[in-house]
N, C-alpha and C positions, 0 to 999 in steps of 0.2 A: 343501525348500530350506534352508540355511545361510547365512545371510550374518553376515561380522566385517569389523569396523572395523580396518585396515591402518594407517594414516600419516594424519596432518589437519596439512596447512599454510595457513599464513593469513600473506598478502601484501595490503600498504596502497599504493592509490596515491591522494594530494595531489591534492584538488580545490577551486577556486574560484568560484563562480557570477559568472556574467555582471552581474548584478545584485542585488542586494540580494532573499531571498526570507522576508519575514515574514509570519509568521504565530503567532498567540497573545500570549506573553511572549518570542519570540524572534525573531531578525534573522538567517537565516542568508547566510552569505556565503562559508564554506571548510568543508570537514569533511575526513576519511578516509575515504575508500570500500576496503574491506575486501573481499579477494577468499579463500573457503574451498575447499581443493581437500580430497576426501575421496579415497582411496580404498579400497575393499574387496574382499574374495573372495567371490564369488558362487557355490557349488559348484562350488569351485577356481578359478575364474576371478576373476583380478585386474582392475579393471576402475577408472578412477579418475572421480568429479564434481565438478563447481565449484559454487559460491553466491557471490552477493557480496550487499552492501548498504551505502549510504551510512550513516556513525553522526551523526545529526543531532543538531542542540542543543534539551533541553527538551523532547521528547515520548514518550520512556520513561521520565520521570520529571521531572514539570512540576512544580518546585522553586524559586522564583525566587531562592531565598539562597543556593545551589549553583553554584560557577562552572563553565563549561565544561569543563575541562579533567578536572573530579570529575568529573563526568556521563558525560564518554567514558571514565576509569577502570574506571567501572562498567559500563559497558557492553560493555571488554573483556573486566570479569572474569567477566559473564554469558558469553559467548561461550567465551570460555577452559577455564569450567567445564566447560561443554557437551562442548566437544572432547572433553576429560578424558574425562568420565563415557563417551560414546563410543565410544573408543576402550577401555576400562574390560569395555566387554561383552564375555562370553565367545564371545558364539554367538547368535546369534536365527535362528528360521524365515522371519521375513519384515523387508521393512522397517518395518511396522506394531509388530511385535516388538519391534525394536531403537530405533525409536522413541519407544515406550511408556515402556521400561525408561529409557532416557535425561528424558523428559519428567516420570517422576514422580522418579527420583533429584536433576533441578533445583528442582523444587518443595521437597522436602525440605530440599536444600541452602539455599536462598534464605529460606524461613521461621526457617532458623536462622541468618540471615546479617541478617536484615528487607530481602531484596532483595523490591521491587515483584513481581506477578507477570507483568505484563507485561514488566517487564523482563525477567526471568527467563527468560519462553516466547522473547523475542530473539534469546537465545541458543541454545537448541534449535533454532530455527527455520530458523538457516541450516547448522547440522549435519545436519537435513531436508530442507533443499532438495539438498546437496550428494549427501546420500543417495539421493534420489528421481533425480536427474541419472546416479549412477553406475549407480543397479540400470537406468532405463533404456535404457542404451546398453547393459550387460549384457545383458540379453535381447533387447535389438533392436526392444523395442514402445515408441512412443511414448508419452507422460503419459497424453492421452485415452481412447486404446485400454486403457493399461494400469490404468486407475481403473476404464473399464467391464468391461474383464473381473477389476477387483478382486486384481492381481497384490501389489499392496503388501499384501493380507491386512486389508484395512480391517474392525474389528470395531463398528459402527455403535453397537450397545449397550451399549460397556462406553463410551462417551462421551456415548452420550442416549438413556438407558433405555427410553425411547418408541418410539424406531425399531431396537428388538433381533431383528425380524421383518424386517428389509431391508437389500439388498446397496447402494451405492451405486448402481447403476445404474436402482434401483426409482423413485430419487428425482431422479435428474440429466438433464437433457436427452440424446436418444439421439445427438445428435452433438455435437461442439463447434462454438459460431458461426468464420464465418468472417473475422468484420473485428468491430473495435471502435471505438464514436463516441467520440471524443476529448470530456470534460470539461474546459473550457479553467480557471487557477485564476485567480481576480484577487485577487491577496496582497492583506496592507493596506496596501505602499507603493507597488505597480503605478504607473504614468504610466498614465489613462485615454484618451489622446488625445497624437497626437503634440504637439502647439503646447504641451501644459502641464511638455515635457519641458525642465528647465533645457539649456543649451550645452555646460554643462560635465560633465551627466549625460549626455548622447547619446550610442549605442554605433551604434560602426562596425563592426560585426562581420559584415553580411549574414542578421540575423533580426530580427523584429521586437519591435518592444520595447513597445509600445504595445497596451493591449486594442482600438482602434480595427486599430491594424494588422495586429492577430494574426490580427483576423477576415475582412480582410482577402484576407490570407496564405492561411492553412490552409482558409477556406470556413466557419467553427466556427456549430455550432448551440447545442452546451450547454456551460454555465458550470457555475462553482460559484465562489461569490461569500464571501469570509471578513468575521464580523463581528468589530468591535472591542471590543464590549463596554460602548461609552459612547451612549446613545441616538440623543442630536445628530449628533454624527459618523456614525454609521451611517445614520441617515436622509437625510442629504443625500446620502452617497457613493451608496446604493442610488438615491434620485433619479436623479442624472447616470448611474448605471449602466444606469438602463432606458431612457432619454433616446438613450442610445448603441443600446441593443441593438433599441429597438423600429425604429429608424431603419437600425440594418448589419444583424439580422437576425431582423427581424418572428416567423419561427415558432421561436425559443428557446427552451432547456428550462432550469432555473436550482435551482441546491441552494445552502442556505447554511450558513454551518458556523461554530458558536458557537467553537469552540477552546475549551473550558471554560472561557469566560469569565464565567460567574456559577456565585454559590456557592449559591445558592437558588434556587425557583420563579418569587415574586414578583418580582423585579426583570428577569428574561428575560419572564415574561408583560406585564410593563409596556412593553416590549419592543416584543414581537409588537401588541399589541392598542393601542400608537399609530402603528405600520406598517400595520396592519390598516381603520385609521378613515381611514387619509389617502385620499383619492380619486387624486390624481395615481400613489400605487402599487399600486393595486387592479387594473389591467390585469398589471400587475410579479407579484403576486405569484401572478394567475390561472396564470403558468409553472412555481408552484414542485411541485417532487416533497415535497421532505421540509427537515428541519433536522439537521443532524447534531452532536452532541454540544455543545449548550448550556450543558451543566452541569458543573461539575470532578467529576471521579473521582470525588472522596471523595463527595460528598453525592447523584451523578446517582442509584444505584441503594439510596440509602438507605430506609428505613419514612416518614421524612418528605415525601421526595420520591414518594414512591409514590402517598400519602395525597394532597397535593399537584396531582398527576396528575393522577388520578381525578376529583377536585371540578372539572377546568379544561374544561369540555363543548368551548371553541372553540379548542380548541390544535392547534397547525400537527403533521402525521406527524414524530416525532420518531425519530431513531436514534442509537444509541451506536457509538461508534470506539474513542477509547483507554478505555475503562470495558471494552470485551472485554478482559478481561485473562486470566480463568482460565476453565476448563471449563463454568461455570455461567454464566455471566455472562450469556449472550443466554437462556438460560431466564427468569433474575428480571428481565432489561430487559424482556422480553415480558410478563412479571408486574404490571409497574410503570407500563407504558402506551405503551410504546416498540412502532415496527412492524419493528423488524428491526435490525441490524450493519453495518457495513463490512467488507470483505476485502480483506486486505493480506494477502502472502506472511512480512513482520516475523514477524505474528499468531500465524502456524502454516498448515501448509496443511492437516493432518489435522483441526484442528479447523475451519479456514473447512470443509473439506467438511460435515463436521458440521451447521455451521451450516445450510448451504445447502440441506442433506437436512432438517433441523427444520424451518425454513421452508416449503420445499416440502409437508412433511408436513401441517403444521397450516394452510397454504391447504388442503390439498384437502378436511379435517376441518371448517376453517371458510369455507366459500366466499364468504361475505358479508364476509370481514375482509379486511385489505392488510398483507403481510408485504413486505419489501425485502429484499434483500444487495443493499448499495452495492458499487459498487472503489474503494478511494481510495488515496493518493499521498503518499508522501515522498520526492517529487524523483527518482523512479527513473529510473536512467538505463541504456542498456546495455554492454555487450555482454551483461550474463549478470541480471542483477537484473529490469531490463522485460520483458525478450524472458520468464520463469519467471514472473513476475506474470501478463502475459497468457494465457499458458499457462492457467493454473488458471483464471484470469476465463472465458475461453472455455468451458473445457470445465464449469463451473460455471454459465454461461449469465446471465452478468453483461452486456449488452450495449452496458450506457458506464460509462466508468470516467475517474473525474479520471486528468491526467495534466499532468504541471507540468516533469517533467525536463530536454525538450527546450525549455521556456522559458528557464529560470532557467541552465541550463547552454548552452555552444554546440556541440550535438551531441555528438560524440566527438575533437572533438579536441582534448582532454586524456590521450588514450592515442595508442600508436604507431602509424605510420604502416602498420606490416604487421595488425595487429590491427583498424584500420579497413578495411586491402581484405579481410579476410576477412569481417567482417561485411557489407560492400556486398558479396562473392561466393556469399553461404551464406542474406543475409534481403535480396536484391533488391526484394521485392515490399513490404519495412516500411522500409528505409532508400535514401537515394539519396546521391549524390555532389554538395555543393552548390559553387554559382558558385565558390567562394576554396576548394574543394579540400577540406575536409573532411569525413566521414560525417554524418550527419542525418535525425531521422525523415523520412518521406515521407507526409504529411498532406493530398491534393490537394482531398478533399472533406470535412476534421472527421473523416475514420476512418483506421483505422490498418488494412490489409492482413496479415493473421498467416497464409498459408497456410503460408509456410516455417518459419512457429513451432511451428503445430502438426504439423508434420512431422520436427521435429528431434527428437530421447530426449525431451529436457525443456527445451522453449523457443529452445534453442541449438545451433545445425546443427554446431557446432566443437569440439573440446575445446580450450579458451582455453587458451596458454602463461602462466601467471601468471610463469615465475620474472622478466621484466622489472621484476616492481616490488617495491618494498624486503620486506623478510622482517619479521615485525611484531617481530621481537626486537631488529632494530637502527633502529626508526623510532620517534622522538619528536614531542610533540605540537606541537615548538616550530616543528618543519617546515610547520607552516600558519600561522605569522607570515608567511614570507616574501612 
């Protein structure tokens, strides 16, 4: 097989959230959602994919002296790279190939730029989705089918020397699920309850806006609950949080997620272990799965923090997110005391496979231990970003995955009018037509229906017209003042 990289266009369309969606050190409320159309020859065949993905503020590079505006620079110029380098290749056998050769020429680039590496992998990551999208509709086989019979050429070993004896299929579930339980988020400036919502903050929009009402709404089983980082606050908020859930819905399932909010061990274990003593949340935290990324980058996967670790005998299942940044990462987190990663498409998908097959491998190695791959979310939303996330979740055998998209944003009706009926015509079974006319997931019981997802190339029944929205070389950042 042959495959080159033809033409990469990248078109932004201007988004706004419904509501304010914080989380960490950041308040998101507008970004750029960035649409990548690739396309390539495939043994002669021309064949074109899309990627898109929201460019959020503050977590590819959690800097709090860094203004916006820097932050999305860089993160164009990862992207941008990417393209490049991309389009750059002569020729590869497969998309694993052409991947490769892209994935380490960034890393390169980036060490000598001092771009982050996760930033970095960002960038690659939606020239890989775009890629993955077009070789599938080239041959005709869906993502699922086409990881199990291993068509992208996946070389399991030269990414985790451990598993250099196995095809992906050794290690991945024999089919993909068919529906995924929604993880509902409660930012840290969510309305818990409609009554506490000021007059002048209540949204007429036709969703709900309230955790009381979400659950309401969609049926929701499982949360994931963000902490703030200041003791006090968090313990009361979690208080009221179980107050609500034990009362709307008794058998809940609940993740909570540090946003590297501590720079050390001790001040998160002072933490847990006066949430831990309280009786009132001892029922609260009997639901909890795991904690996800407690600690900032710089120090989670440190000699200190390891050491740290080790010595804490009663510490909650801990998992890294943004600390996956390079190839190793979920090795020394599993080294350091950590049970596992999050899978985000951002990430990379070759390497969440990866991940998900090391996991797999070392349960089976260690049966008596608990490994995880989480799914978690940065506000995806679709036509083409959620619908590829889930894709990979499914077929990775991820069975609930935060999702915050359809919160924070109101559906899709921030795109056209013809681009919403083709989604309610091509994913009926994940999206529905709401009251006031717009597209919208369709959430009737806390899960999300994918059959038409994994029946599409790659997540997406359509090839998306992007030329409707701006060309990224005549759109400025000043367009999300408006």
């Amino acid at each position: 097989m042959s495959i080159k990289v033809q033409e990469i266009d990248l078109r932004v369309l201007n988004m706004r959230t419904r509501m304010p969606f914080r989380y960490g050190i950041a308040s998101l409320t507008a970004l750029p959602h960035l649409f990548v159309r690739c396309t390539i020859e495939v043994d002669g065949k021309t064949q074109s994919g899309i990627a898109a993905d929201g460019l959020p503020p503050k977590w590819f590079t959690k800097d709090p002296h860094t203004p916006f505006y820097a932050d999305l620079a860089d993160m164009l110029r990862s992207i941008q790279r990417a393209c490049m380098l991309a389009w750059q290749v002569e020729g590869a056998e497969t998309v694993f190939d052409l991947w490769q050769q892209v994935y380490r020429a960034q890393l390169d680039w980036a060490a000598g730029e001092g771009t982050p590496p996760l930033l970095a992998g960002f960038g690659v990551s939606l020239v890989e989705r775009a890629l993955l999208d077009a070789f599938c509709r080239a041959t005709g086989v869906p993502f699922a089918e086409a990881l199990r019979r291993n068509l992208p050429g996946i070389r399991l070993g030269e990414m985790r020397a451990e598993l250099a004896d196995y095809q992906p299929a050794a290690l991945l579930p024999a089919r993909p699920l068919d529906a995924i339980i929604v993880r509902h988020t409660v930012g840290l400036g969510d309305p818990l309850t409609d009554a506490e919502i000021p007059p002048a903050e209540r949204l007429d929009d036709g969703l709900p806006q309230s955790l009381q009402a979400c659950i309401r709404a969609y049926r929701l089983t499982h949360f994931k609950i963000k902490l703030c980082g200041h003791a006090d606050r968090d313990m009361d908020r979690l208080l009221r949080i179980a107050d609500i859930l034990e009362a709307t819905a008794p058998d809940y399932v609940l993740t909570l997620d540090g946003n590297e909010q501590y720079h050390a061990v001790a001040p998160f274990q002072a933490l847990w272990e006066s949430l831990r003593e309280s009786a009132a949340l001892a029922p609260f935290l009997h639901h909890l799965l795991f904690v996800e990324q407690p600690l900032h980058r710089d120090v989670a996967l440190s000699a200190e923090t390891r050491r740290a670790l080790a010595e804490w005998k009663m510490k909650p299942p801990l998992l890294i997110d943004e600390s996956d940044a390079e190839m190793d990462s979920l090795p020394a987190a599993l080294e350091s005391g950590y049970i596992g990663t999050s899978h985000k498409n951002c990430k990379g998908i070759f390497k969440g496979i990866a991940n998900a097959c090391l996991l797999v491998h070392r349960q089976r190695t260690d049966p008596t231990g608990r490994y995880v791959l989480s799914g978690e979310d940065l506000a995806n939303v679709g036509p083409v970003a959620l619908l590829q996330d889930l894709a990979v979740l499914a077929t990775l055998g991820v069975e609930h995955a935060e999702r915050n998209g359809h919160h924070y944003f109101r559906g899709l009706s921030m795109l056209p009018d013809a681009v919403q009926a083709q989604v309610l015509a091509y994913h009926a079974d994940l999206y529905r037509r709401h009251e006031r006319g717009f597209a919208t997931l369709d959430i009737p019981n806390g899960a999300l229906a994918i059959g038409s997802v994994l029946a599409a190339p790659f997540g997406i029944g359509f090839l998306l017209d992007t030329t409707p929205f701006t060309p990224l070389s005549e759109w400025s950042p000043e367009e999300l003042e408006g």
